[in-house]
N, C-alpha and C positions, 0 to 999 in steps of 0.2 A: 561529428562522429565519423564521417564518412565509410570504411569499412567497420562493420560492426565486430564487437567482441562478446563471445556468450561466456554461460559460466561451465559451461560442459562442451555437450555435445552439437553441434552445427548443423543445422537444419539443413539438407542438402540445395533446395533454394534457394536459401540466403548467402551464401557461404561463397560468392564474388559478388554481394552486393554492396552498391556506391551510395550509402547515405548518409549525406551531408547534414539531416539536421540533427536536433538532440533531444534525449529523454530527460527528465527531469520528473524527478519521484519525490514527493511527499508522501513519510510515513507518520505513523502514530496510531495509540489506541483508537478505539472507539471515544467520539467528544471531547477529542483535544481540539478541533479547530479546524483539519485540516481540509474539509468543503469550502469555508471561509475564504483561507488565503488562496485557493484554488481559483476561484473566484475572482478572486483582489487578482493575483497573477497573471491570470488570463487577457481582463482590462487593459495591465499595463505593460503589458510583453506586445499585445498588439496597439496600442497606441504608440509603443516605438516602432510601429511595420514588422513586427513578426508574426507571420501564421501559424494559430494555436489550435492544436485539439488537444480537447481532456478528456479523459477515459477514466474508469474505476471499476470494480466489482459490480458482477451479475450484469453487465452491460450487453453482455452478449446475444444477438437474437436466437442462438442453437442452445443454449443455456439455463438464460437468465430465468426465464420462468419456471422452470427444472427446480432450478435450485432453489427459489422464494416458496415452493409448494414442500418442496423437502424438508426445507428448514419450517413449513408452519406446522409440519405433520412431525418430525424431531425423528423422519423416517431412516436415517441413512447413520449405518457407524461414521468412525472417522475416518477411513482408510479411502470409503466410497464415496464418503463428502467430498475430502479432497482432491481424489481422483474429477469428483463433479467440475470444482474447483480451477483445476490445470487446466481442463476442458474449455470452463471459461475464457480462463488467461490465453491457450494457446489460440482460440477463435478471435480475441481481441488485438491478439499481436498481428496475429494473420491476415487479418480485415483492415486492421484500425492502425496499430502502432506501424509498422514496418512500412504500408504504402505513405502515411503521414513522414515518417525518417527520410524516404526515398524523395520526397517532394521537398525536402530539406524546411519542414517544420519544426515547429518548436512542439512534443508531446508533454503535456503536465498530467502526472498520472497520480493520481487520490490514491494512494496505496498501490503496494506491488508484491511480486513473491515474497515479502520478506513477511507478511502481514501472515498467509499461507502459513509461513515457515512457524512465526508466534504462536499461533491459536492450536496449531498440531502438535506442535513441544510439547504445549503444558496438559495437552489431553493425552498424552506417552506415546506418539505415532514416534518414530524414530528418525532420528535428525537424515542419517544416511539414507534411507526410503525418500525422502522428501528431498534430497539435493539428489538423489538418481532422477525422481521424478520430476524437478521444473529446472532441470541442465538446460533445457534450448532457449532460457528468456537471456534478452540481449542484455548485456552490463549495461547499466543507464549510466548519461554523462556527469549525474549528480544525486545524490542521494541526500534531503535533511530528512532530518528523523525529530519531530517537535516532543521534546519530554517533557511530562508533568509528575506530580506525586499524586496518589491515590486522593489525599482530602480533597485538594484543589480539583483534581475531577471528577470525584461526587458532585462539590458547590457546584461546579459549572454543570453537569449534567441534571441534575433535579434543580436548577433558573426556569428549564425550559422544557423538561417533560420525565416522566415516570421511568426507571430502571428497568431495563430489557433484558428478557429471557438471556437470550443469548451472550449479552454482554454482561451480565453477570455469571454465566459460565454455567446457568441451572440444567445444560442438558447432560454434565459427569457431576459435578458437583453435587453434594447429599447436604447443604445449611440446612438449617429450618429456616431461617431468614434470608429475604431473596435480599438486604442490604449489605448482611454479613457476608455472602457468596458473592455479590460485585467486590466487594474488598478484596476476601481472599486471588479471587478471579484476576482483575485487574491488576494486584499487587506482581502477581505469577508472569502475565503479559508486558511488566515494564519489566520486568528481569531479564524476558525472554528479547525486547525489543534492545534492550542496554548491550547484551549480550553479542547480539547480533551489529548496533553497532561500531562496535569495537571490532567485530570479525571482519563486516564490510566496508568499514572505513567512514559509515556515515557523517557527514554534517550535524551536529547535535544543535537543536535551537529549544531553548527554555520557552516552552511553553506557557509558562505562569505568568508571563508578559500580558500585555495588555495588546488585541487585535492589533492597534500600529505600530507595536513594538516589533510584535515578531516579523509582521509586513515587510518592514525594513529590515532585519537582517536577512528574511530572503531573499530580495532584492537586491542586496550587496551583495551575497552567495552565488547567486542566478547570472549577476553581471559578469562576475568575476569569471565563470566557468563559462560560460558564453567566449568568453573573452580569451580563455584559455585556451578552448576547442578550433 
């Protein structure tokens, strides 16, 4: 990566900093997978001698408990959520991503601004509010984006536990069924994540794959841009 590149505006700190390593973003909805390969990645990035940090949402000590108390009390519009939100991101960059870049690691980030960008769309925060708001995160040096279609993430999501508030969308959404509101919900958030990859140029990987499936095309992706960098 070495001099970083943001998508706006430049943090006046950063802004002659030398880091050499790279970010690498994993997105997708909620229960595509992407803690999974996060995991898997981690293993084998450092079994070939790269040092890894992963980071993700609500990670932050100034934050993260803020916002798990907000979201059980469904306290905050959307405007102040995601302002919470930034908060987090920009504590994580600050702390976590940017000294890891500068030490020339490898950061694997379980979601990033774009995840923000999804969930605010489809509740009508305004695309421009949101790209004024998170300008200072650094362009990462890869972005895959794992797609699925709504059935296939129901099956995979209720294998392994009950439909969640949030990710079915119950806190704008008026269903009577909290199944029908993940559908709706979800359906809204691939549009918005499609959308987005196409804007940001993501890597798209077929999520419907089976765990080694997709493993391996990241791995090919991750090599490749390693490689490019």
């Amino acid at each position: 990566m070495n001099t970083p590149r943001f998508y706006g505006h430049t943090p006046m700190d950063l802004a002659a900093s030398n880091m050499p390593g790279h970010l690498i973003v994993i997105e997708g909805t909620d229960g595509v997978g992407r803690s999974t390969q996060i995991a898997l990645l981690k293993e084998w990035l450092e079994a070939f001698g790269y040092a890894v940090m992963d980071t993700g949402f609500r990670r932050s000590a100034l934050t993260g408990e803020g916002i798990d108390r907000a979201m059980r009390g469904n306290t905050l519009d959307n405007f102040t959520l995601n302002l919470f939100y930034a908060t987090d991101f920009w504590d994580r960059m600050e702390k976590g991503i940017v000294p890891a870049l500068r030490a020339g690691m490898v950061v694997l980030a379980d979601r990033y601004i774009y995840t923000l960008m999804a969930r605010a769309r489809v509740r009508g925060v305004p695309a421009r509010w949101l790209d004024d708001m998170l300008e200072f995160a650094i362009i990462p040096t890869k972005v895959f984006y794992l797609d699925i279609d709504v059935e296939n993430l129901l099956t995979r999501v209720l294998a392994t536990r009950e439909l969640d508030h949030w990710e079915s969308g119950e806190d704008f959404l008026r269903e009577a069924d909290r199944h029908d509101s993940f559908v709706k919900y979800q359906n809204a958030m691939l549009g918005e994540f499609r959308s987005l990859a196409s804007q940001y140029r993501f890597e798209t990987v077929d999520a419907r794959q089976s765990v080694g499936e997709v493993f391996e095309t990241l791995q090919a992706g991750i090599r490749a841009a390693l490689v490019g960098e």
